[in-house]
C-alpha positions, -999 to 999 in steps of 0.1 A, spaced: 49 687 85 50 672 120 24 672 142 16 682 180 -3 647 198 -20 672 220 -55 687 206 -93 694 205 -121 691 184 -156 691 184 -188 684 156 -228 681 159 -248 664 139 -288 652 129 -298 625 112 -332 635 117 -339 605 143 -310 614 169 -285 646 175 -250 636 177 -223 653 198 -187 641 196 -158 658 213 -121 644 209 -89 654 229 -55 639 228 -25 645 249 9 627 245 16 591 246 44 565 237 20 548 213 -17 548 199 -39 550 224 -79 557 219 -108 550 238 -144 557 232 -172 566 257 -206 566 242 -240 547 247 -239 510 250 -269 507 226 -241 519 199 -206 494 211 -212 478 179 -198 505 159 -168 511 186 -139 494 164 -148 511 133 -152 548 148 -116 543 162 -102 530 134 -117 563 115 -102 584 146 -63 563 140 -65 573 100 -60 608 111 -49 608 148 -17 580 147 -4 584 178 -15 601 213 -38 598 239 -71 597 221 -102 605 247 -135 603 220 -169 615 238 -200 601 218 -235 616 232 -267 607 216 -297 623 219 -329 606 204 -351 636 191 -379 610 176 -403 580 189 -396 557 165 -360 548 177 -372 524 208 -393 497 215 -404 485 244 -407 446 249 -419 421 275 -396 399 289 -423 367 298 -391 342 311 -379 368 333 -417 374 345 -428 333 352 -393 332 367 -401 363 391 -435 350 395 -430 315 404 -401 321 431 -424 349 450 -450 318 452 -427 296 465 -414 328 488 -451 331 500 -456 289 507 -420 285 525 -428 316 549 -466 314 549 -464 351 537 -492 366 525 -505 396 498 -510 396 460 -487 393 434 -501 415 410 -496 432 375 -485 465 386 -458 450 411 -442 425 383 -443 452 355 -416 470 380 -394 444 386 -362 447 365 -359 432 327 -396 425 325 -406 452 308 -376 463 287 -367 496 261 -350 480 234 -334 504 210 -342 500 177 -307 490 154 -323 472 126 -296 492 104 -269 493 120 -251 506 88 -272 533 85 -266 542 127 -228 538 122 -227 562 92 -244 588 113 -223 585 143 -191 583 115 -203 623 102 -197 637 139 -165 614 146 -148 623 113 -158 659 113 -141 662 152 -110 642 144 -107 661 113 -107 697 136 -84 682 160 -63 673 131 -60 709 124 -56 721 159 -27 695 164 -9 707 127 -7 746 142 4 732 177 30 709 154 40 740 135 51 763 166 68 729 181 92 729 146 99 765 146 107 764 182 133 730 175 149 743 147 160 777 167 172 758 190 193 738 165 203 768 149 217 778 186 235 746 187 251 743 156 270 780 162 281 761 198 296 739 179 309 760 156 324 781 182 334 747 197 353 737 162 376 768 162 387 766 200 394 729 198 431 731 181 437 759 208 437 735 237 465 710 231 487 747 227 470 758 257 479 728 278 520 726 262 520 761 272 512 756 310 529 723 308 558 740 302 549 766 331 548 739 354 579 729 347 594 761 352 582 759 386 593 733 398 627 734 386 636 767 379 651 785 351 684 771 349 675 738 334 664 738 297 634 725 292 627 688 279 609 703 245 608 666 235 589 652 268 567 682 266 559 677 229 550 639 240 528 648 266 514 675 242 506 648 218 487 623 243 469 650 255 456 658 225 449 624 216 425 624 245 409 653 239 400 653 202 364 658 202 367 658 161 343 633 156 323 640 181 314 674 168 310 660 132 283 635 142 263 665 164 265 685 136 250 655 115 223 647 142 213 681 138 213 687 103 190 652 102 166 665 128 162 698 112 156 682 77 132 655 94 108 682 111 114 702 76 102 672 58 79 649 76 49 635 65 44 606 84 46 601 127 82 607 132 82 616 169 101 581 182 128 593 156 133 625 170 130 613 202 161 585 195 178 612 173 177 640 200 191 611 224 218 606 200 228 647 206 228 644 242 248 617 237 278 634 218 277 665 238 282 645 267 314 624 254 324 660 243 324 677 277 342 646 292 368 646 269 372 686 261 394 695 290 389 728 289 366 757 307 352 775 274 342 743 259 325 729 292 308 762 291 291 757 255 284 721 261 269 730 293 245 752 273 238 728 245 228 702 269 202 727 281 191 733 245 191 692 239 168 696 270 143 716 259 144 706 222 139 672 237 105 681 257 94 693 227 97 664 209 79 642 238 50 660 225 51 652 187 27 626 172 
């Protein structure tokens, strides 16, 4: 099955020291892109928690919210920073003797100072932390997972109509293809007629000649055989998938637009201009889709 990269998903969780939000949305991207906002306190655990989102999310835009919320006592300390106080200390002395400044230094003023008095969290286990944050993490990537499958599944229904659509162009293509070269004799000959008259038999042999270059030129055989193929291949990919396939279908649906264009140069002729005009639309919008699959 293939898979939309755009999604949501959201999970709460308690270890009984901390509550545990984590919120995950992905939009479209070239490659694997996921970034993590949460609490410094926790960075340590960053590379794992994304490597947990990447197992199910391979590809996308990957925004992963982490708040924590400490619902007991017994997850901070507080600690005294005694460099950082001397250092304070000794350079407003030698602040007071350069200017002749007076005033205390005192206990109360120094305890505010930045860094002296410090809340240190407390990550003696940071195994045991990580596991808890891994319970929310999983549990959102696992409904985004979901979201981005249903979003995947309307993409495929909606490409293969459209391929449906292009294979009767083609089809319809195939059958008025021989007609042209007839077609072009015929007002070959017409043209001839014109411009000298009925009197003079016709060169049957110069117009067959011409005929046959034309149609030379024209044949669009191939052409129509490999978007046929390209189709049949992108149809049996999005039937088949298991795995990140969008570059493929991106290259693939490239490919299409491709042959339809070397078949409109080459075609000569209005009705086929017409249905390549509206399979390139339908390359179009298959290949917006596809922009949008993991």
């Amino acid at each position: 099955m293939i898979k939309s990269m755009t999604g949501f998903g959201r999970s709460e969780y308690s270890d009984g020291k901390r509550s545990i939000i984590v919120e995950i949305k992905s939009v479209n991207h070239r490659y694997s892109d996921i970034s993590i906002k949460m609490p410094r306190r926790y960075s340590f655990a960053e590379d794992r928690l994304k490597a947990s989102v990447k197992d199910i999310a391979r590809r996308g835009k990957i925004d992963v919210s982490i708040m924590v919320e400490n619902i007991t006592e017994d997850d901070t300390n507080i600690r005294l920073n005694t460099m950082a106080a001397k250092q304070y200390y000794d350079n407003l002395q030698e602040l007071q003797k350069n200017f002749k400044l007076g005033g205390d230094i005192t206990l109360q003023f120094l305890a505010t100072l930045p860094d002296v008095l410090k809340s240190v969290p407390d990550l003696d286990d940071e195994e045991a932390i990580y596991k808890s944050l891994q319970i929310p993490v999983l549990e959102a990537a696992k409904k985004l997972n979901e979201m981005r499958i249903l979003e995947g599944a309307k993409l495929a229904d909606d490409i293969i109509v459209r391929g449906d659509y292009i294979r009767a162009q083609v089809t319809e293509i195939e059958k008025r293809s021989p007609e042209v070269t007839t077609c072009y004799a015929e007002k070959l000959k017409e043209r001839i007629k014109e411009l000298i008259g009925n009197n003079i038999a016709l060169p049957e042999d110069r117009i067959l000649v011409e005929a046959a270059i034309f149609a030379d030129k024209c044949n669009i055989t191939e052409e129509l055989v490999r978007l046929n193929s390209h189709i049949i291949q992108l149809n049996s990919i999005i039937s088949k998938s298991n795995q990140p396939d969008g570059k493929k279908l991106d290259f693939l649906v490239q490919e299409m637009n491709r042959e339809a264009n070397t078949i409109g140069s080459k075609a000569n002729d209005i009705e086929i201009t017409n249905r390549v005009l509206e399979i390139k639309s339908e390359i179009e919008k298959i290949r917006e889709q596809v922009q949008n699959i993991e």
